[in-house]
LUMGUSE-952846 format. One record per residue (C-alpha): residue number from 1; z, x, y. Coordinates in Angstrom, 2 decimals. Each point is the difference from the previous one (the first is absolute). Layout:
# residues N
  gunu       pz       px       py
   NUM        Z        X        Y
...
//
This chain:
# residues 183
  gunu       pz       px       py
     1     1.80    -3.47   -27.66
     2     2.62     2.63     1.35
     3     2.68    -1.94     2.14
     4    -0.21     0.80     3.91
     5     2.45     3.44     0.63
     6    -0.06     3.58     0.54
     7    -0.55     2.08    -3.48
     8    -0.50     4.08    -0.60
     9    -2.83     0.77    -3.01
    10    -0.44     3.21    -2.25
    11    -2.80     0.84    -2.06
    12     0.43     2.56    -2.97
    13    -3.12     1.53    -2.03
    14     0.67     1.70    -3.31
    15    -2.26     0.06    -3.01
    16     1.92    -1.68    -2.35
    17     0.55     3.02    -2.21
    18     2.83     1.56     1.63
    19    -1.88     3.30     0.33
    20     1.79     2.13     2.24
    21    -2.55     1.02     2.96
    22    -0.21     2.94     2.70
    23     1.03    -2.23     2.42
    24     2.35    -2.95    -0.54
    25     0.27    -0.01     3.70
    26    -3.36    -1.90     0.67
    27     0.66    -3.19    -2.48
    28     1.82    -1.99     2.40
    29    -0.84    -1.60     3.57
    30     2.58    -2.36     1.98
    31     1.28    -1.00     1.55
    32    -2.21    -3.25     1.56
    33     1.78    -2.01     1.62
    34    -1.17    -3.43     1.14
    35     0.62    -3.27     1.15
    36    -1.55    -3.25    -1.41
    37    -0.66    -2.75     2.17
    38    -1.03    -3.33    -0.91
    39     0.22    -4.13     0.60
    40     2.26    -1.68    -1.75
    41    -0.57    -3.78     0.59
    42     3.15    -2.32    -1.06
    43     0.01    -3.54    -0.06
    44     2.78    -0.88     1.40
    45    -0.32    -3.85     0.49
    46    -2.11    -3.07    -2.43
    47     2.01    -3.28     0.76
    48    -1.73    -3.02    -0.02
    49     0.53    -3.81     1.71
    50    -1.34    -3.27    -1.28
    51    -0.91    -2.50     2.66
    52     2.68    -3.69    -1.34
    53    -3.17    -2.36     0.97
    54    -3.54    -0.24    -0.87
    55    -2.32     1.85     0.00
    56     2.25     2.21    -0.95
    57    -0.59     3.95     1.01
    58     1.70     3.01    -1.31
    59     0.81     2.38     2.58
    60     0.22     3.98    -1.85
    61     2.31     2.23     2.57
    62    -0.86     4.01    -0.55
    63     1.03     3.20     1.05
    64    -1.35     3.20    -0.59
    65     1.62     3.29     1.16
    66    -1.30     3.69    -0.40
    67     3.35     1.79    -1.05
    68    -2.19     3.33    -0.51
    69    -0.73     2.92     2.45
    70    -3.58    -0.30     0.90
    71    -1.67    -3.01     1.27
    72    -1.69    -2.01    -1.82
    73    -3.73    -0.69     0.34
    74    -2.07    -3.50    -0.64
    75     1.94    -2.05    -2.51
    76     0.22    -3.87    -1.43
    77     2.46    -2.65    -1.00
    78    -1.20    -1.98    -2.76
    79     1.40    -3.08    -0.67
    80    -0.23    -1.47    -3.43
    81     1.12    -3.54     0.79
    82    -0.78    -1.97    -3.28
    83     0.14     2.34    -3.07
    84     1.41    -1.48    -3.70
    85     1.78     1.71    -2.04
    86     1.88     2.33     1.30
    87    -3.44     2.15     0.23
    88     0.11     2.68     2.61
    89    -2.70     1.11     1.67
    90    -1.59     3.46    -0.30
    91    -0.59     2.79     2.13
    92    -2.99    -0.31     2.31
    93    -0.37    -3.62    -1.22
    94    -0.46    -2.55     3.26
    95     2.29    -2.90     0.83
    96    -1.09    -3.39     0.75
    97     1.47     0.62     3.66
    98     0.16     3.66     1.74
    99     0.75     1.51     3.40
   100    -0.94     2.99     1.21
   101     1.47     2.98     2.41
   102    -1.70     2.87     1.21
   103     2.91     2.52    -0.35
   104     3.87     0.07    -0.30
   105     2.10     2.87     1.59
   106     3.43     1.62    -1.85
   107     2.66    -2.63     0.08
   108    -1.81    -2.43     1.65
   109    -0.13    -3.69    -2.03
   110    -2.74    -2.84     0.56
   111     0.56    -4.00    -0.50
   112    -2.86    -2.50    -0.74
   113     0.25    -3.61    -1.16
   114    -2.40    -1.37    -2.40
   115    -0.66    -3.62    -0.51
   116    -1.31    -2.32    -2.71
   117    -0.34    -4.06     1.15
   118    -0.40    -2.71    -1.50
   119     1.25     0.90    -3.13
   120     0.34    -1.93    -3.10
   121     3.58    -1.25    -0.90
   122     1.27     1.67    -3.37
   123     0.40    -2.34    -2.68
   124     0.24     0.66    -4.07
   125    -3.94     1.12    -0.03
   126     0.73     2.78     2.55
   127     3.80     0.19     0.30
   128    -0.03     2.88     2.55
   129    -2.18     2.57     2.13
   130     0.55     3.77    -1.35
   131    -0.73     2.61     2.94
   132     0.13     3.38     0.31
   133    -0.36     2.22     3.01
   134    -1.68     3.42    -0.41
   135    -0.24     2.68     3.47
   136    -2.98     2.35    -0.35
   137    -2.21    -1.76    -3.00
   138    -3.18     2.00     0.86
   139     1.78     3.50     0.12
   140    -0.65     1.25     3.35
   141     3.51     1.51     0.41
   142     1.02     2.59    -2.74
   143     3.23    -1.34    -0.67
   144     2.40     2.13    -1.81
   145     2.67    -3.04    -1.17
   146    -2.52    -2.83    -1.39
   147     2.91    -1.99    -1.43
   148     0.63    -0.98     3.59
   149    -3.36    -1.82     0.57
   150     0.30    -3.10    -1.96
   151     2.15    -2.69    -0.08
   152     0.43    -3.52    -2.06
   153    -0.11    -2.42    -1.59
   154     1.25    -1.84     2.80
   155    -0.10    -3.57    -1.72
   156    -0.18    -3.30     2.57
   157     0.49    -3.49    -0.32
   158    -2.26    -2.19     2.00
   159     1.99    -1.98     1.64
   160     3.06     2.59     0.49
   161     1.92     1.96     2.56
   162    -0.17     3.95     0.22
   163    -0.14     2.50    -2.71
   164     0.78     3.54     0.54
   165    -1.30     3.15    -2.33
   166     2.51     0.42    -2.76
   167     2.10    -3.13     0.57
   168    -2.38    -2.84    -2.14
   169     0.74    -4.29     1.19
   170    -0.89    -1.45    -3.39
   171     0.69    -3.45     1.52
   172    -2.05     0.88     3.17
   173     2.87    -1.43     2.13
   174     0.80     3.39     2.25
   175     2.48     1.38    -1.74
   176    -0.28     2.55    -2.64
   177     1.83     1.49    -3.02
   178     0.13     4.04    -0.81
   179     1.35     3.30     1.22
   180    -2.89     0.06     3.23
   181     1.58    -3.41     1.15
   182     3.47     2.23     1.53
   183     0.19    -0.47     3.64
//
C-alpha cells in the first residue's frame, strides 16, 4: 500500500550478464510520474458513557475522518462491544453493532452514537465489557494506513462514568489513569 503523494518511476532491462549491447540507449524508460490517491479513514473518536441508574446503557461516542485524498466509497463501523480477553477483532469480521455511510469526501469526518441498554452490571463473573471499534471491516475502501482502523480495548464498568480510548477507569467512577487521560 504506497502512501498517498506524487512519485517519478524508472524501469531498466538488462540481461543479467552484463553483455555489452549495440544499443545501451534502449534499456531504460522514465520517467512516469504519478500521483496516488486513496482514502485514508482515521478514527478519531471511541469514548464511551455509562448510564448511574438502572437499566443501565452504555453510550459508545465515534468519529471517523478520511485524512486521505480521494473520497471514500461505502464503508462500516463495527462495534465490538463485549469481547474478553483482550481479543481483537479481524479484518472483514462483523461487529455485534454497525453503521453504515454511503461515501466520505477528503477531510471530511462523520459522528454516530451506538447504544447498548439494559445492560448487565459487572460483577467478579464478568468484571468489565472489552470493545473495540474497527472503520471499514468489509474492505470496501482500499485503505493505505490499516493501523488506523481499529481501536480498543476500551474496558467499562457497569455502573461507571465515561471512558475515553487510551485513558482506562479501572474503578468505573469517570476518571481515568494513563498518558490518553491529559487534558
Amino acid at each position: 500500500p504506497t502512501p498517498n503523494d506524487s512519485y517519478t518511476s524508472w524501469a531498466k532491462v538488462d540481461e543479467g550478464l552484463f553483455v555489452e549491447e549495440a544499443d545501451e540507449d534502449n534499456n531504460v524508460k522514465g520517467p512516469i510520474h504519478y500521483t496516488m490517491s486513496n482514502a485514508d479513514l482515521v478514527i478519531t473518536k471511541f469514548d464511551a458513557r455509562v448510564s448511574l441508574s438502572p437499566p443501565y446503557s452504555i453510550y459508545w461516542d465515534i468519529q471517523i475522518c478520511n485524512e486521505g485524498t480521494r473520497t471514500a466509497g461505502p464503508f462500516w463501523a463495527d462495534l465490538y462491544w463485549d469481547r474478553k480477553g483482550d481479543d481483537p477483532p479481524q479484518l472483514g469480521e462483523p461487529g455485534e453493532d454497525n453503521k453504515g455511510w454511503p461515501s466520505l469526501p477528503p477531510n471530511q469526518c462523520v459522528n454516530h452514537t451506538f447504544e447498548r441498554h439494559n445492560v448487565a452490571e459487572t460483577n467478579e463473573d464478568h468484571p468489565k465489557y472489552e470493545t473495540w471499534l474497527q472503520a471499514d471491516a468489509d474492505e470496501f475502501v482500499y485503505d493505505p494506513d490499516r493501523s488506523t482502523n481499529l481501536e480498543g480495548a476500551l474496558d467499562i464498568t457497569v455502573p461507571g462514568g465515561s471512558v475515553s480510548s487510551g485513558c482506562p477507569d479501572g474503578d468505573g467512577d469517570g476518571y481515568g489513569i494513563g498518558d490518553g487521560c491529559i487534558g
